[in-house]
C-alpha positions in Angstrom: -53.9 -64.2 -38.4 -55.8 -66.9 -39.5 -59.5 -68.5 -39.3 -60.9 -72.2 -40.0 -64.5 -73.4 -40.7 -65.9 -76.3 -41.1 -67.8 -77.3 -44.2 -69.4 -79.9 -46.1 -66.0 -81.0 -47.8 -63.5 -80.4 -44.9 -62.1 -77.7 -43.2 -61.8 -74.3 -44.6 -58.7 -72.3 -43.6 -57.9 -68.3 -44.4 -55.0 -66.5 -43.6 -53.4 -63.4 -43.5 -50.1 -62.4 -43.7 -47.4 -59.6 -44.4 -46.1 -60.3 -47.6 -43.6 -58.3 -49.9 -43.3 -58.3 -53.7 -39.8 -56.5 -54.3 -40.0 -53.3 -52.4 -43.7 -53.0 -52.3 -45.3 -54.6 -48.6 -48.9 -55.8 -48.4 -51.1 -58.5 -47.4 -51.2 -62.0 -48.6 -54.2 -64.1 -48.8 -54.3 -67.8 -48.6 -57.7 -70.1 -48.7 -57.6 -74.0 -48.5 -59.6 -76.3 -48.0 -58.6 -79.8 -45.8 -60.9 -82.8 -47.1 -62.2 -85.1 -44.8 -61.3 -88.9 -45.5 -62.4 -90.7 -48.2 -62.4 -93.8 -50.4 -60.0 -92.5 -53.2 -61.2 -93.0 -56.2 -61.2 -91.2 -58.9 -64.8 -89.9 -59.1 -64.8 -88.9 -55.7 -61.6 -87.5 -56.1 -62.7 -85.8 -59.1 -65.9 -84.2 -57.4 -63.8 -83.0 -54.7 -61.7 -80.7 -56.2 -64.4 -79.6 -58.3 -66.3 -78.6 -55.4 -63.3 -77.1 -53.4 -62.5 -75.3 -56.4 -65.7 -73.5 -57.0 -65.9 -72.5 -53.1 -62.5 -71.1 -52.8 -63.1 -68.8 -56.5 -66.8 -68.1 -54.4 -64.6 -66.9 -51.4 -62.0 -64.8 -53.5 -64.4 -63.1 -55.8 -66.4 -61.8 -52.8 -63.0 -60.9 -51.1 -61.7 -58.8 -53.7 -65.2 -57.7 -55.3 -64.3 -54.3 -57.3 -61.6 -52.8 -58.2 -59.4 -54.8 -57.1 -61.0 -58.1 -58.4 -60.8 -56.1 -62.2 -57.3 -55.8 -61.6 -56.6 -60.0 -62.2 -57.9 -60.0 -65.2 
């Protein structure tokens, strides 16, 4: 199952998915974001992925506020 947005730096995706890490089954979690078309350079570049990053940490923290956010560290 999956969902996209559009935002200010592109296109937003989340999915869902079964996932299995040996024996144990559970959900897996994937954000990315799809930038629009730009010059590249590196400044833009640069401001991009800073941007993008900070979104998609926004977007996980909220996810997996808790418990289960404690547990990654």
């Amino acid at each position: 199952m999956g969902f996209d947005y559009n935002i200010d730096l592109g296109d937003l995706l989340v999915n869902f998915r079964k996932g299995k890490n040996q024996n144990t089954e559970g959900i897996l979690l994937q954000t990315r974001i799809n930038g629009k078309q730009a010059a590249l350079d590196f400044k833009n570049i640069n401001n991009w992925l800073r941007e993008a990053h900070k979104i998609l940490c926004e977007i996980f923290k909220h996810l997996t506020e808790g418990e289960l956010y404690e547990s990654f560290k």
